[in-house]
MMTF fields as JSON, N, C-alpha, C and O atoms, coordinates in Angstrom:
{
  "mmtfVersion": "1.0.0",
  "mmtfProducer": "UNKNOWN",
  "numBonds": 275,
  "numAtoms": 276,
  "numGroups": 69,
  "numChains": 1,
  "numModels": 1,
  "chainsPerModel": [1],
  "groupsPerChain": [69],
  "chainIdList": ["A"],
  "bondAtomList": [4, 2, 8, 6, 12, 10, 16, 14, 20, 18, 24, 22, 28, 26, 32, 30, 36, 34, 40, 38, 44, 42, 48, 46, 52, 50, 56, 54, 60, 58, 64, 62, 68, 66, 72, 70, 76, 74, 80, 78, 84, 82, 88, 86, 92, 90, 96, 94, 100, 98, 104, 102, 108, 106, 112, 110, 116, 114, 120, 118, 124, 122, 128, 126, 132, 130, 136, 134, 140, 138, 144, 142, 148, 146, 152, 150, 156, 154, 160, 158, 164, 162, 168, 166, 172, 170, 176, 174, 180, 178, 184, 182, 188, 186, 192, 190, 196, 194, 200, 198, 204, 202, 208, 206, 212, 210, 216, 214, 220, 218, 224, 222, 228, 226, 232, 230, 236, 234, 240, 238, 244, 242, 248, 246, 252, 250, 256, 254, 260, 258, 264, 262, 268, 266, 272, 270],
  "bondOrderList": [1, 1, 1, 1, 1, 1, 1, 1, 1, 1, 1, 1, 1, 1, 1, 1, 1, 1, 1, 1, 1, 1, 1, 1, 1, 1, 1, 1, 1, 1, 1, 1, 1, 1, 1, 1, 1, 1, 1, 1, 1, 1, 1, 1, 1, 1, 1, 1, 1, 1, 1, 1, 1, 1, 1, 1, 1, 1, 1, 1, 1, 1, 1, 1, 1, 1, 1, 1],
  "groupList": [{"groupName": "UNK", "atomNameList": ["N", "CA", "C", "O"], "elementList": ["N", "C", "C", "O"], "formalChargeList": [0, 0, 0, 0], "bondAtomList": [1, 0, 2, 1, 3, 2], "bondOrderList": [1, 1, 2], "singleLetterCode": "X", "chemCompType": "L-PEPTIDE LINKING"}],
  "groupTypeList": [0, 0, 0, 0, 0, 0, 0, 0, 0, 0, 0, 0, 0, 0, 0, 0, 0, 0, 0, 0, 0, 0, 0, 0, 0, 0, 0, 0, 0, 0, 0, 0, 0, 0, 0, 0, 0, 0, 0, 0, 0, 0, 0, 0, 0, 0, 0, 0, 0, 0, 0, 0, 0, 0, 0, 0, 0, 0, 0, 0, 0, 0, 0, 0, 0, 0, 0, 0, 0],
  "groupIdList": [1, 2, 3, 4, 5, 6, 7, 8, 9, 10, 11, 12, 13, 14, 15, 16, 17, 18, 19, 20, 21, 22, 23, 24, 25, 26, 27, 28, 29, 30, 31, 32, 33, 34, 35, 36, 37, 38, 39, 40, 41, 42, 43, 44, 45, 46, 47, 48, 49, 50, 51, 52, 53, 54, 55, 56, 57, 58, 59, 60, 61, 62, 63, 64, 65, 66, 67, 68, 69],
  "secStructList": [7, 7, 1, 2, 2, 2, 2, 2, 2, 2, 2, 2, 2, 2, 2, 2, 2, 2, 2, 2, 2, 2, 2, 2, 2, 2, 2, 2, 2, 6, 1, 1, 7, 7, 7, 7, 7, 7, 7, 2, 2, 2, 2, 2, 2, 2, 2, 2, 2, 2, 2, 2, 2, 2, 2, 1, 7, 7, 6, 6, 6, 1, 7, 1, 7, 7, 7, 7, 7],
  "xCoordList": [0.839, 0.0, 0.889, 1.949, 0.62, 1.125, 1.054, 0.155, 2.409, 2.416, 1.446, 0.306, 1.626, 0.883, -0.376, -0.466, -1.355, -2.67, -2.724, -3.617, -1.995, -1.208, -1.113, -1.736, -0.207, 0.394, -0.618, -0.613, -1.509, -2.533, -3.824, -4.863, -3.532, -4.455, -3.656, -4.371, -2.708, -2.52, -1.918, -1.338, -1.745, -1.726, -3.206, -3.172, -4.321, -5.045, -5.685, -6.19, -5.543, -5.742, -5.153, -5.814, -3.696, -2.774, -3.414, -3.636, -3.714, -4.384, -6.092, -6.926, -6.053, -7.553, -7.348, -8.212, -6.561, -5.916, -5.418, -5.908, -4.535, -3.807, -5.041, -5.001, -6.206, -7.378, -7.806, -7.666, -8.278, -8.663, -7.873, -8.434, -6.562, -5.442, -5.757, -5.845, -5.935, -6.266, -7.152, -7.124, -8.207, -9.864, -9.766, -10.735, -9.104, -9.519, -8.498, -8.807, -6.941, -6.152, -6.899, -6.74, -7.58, -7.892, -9.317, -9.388, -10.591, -11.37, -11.094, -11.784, -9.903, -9.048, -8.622, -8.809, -7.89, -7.366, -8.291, -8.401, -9.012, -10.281, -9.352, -9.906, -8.497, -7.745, -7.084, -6.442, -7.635, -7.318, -6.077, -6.574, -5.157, -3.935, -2.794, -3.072, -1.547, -1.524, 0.442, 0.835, 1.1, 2.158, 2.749, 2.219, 3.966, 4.239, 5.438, 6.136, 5.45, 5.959, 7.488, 7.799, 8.279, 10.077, 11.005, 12.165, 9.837, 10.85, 12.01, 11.806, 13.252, 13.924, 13.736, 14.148, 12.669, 12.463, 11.482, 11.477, 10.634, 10.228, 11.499, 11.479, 12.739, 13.426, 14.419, 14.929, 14.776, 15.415, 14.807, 15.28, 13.656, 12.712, 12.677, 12.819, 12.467, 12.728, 13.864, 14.067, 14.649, 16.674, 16.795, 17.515, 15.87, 16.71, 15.526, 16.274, 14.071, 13.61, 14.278, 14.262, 15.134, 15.654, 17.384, 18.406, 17.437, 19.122, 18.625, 19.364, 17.413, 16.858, 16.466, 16.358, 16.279, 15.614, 17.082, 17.16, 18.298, 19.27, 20.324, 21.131, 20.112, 20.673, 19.98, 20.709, 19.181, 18.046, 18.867, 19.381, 18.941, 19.945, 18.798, 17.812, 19.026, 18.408, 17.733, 18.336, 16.509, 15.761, 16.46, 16.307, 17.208, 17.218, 18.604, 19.267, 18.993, 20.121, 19.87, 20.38, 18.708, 18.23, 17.416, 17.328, 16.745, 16.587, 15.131, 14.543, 14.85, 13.26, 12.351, 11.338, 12.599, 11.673, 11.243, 11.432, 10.987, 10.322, 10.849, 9.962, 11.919, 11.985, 11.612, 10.959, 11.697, 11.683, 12.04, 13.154, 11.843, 12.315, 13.769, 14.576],
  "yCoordList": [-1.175, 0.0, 1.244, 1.134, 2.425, 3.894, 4.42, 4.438, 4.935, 5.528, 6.997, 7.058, 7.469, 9.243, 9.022, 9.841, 8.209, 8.372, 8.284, 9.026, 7.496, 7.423, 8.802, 9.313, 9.124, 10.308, 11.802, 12.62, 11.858, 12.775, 12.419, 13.055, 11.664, 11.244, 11.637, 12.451, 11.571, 12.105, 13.499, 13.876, 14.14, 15.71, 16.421, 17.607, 15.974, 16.296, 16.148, 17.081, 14.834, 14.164, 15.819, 16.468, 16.17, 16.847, 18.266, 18.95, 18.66, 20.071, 19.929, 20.774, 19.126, 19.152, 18.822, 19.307, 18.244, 18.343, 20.172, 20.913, 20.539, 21.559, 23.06, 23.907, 22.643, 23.453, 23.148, 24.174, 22.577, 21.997, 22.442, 22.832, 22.275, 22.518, 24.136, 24.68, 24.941, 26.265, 26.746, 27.845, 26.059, 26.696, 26.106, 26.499, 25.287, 25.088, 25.963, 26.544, 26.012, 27.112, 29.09, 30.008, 28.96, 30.272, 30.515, 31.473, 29.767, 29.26, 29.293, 29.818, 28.643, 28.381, 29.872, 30.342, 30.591, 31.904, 33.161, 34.012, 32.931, 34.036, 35.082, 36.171, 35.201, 36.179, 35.544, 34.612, 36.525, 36.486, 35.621, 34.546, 35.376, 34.676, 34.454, 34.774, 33.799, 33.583, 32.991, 32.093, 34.103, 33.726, 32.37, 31.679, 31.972, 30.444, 30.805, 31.818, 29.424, 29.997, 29.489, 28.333, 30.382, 29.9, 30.693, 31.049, 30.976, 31.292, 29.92, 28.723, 30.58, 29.368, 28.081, 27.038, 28.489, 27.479, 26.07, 24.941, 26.485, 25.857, 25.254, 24.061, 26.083, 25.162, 24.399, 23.437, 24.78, 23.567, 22.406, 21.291, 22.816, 21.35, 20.378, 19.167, 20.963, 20.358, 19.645, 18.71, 20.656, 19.947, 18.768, 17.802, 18.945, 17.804, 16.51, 15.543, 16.107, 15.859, 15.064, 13.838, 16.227, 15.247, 14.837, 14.894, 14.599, 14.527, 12.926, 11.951, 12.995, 11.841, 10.519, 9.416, 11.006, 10.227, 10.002, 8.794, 10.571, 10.326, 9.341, 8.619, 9.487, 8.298, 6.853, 5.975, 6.705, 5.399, 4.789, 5.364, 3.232, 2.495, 2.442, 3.177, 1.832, 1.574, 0.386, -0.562, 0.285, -1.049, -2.363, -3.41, -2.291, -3.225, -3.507, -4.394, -3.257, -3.748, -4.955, -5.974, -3.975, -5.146, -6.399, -6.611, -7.337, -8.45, -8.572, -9.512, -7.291, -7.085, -6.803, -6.128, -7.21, -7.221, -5.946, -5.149, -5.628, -4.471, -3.582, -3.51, -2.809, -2.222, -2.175, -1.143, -2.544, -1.822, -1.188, -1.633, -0.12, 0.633, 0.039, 0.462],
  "zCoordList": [0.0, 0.0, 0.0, 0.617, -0.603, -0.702, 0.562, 1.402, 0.53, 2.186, 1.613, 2.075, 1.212, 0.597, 1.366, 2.281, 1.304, 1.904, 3.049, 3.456, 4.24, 5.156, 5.922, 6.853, 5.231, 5.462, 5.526, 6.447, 4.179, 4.249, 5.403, 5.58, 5.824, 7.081, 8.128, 8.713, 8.677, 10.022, 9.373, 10.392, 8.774, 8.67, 8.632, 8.96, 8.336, 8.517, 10.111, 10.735, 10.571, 12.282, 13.121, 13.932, 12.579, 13.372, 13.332, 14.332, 11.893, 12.183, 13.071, 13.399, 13.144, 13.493, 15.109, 15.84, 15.582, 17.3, 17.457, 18.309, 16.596, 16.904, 17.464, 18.356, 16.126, 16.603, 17.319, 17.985, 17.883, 19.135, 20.622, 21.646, 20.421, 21.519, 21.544, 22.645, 20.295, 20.478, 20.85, 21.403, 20.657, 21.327, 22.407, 23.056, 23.106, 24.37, 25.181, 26.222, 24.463, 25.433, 25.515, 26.319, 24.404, 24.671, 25.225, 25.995, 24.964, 26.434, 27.674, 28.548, 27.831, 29.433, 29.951, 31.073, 28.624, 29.188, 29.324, 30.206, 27.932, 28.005, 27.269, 27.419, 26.734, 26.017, 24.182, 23.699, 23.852, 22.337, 21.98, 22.315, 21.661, 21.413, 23.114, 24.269, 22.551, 24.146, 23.413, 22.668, 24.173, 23.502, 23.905, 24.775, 23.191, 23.527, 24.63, 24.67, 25.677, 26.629, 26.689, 26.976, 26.418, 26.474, 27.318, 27.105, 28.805, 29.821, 30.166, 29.966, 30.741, 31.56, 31.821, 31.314, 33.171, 33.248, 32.46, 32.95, 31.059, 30.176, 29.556, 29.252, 29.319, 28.514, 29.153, 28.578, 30.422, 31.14, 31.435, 31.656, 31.412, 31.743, 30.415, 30.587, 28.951, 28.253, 27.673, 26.899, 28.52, 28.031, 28.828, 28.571, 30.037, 31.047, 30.136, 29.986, 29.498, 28.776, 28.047, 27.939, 27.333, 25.799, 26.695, 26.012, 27.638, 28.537, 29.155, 29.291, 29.414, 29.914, 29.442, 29.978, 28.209, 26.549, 26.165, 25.943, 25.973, 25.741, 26.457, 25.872, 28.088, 28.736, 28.376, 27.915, 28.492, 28.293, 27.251, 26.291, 27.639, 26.894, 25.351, 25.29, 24.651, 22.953, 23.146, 23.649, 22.806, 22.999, 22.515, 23.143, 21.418, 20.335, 21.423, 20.885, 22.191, 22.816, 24.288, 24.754, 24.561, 25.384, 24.91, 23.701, 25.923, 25.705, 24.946, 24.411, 25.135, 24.485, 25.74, 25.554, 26.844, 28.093, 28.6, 27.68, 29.127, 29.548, 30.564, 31.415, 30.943, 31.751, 33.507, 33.664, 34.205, 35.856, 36.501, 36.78, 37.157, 38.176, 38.233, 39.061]
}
């Protein structure tokens, strides 16, 4: 099967969440637009994020099993 139709299905899925994510953030705020937020502490939280995702060994290395604490 063609990936293209695939593909035009979750770009459409995605704009149709993204509106959604917008009418409900600006509902929530009650104010017209709502800038995006990239104080400090938003992006340290996301560095330590992708720092965290980066230690994590590679699946295909382990045995396949599942992780525990």
């Amino acid at each position: 099967m063609h990936p293209d139709p695939h593909l035009q299905l979750y770009v459409i899925r995605s704009a149709e969440l993204r509106r959604q994510a917008d009418d409900f953030r600006l509902a929530r705020t009650g104010v017209g637009t709502r800038a995006p937020r990239t104080g400090l502490r938003t992006r340290l939280g996301w560095t330590m994020v992708e720092l965290g995702l980066r230690l994590l060994p590679d699946s295909s290395a382990t045995s396949g099993a599942p992780r525990t604490a």
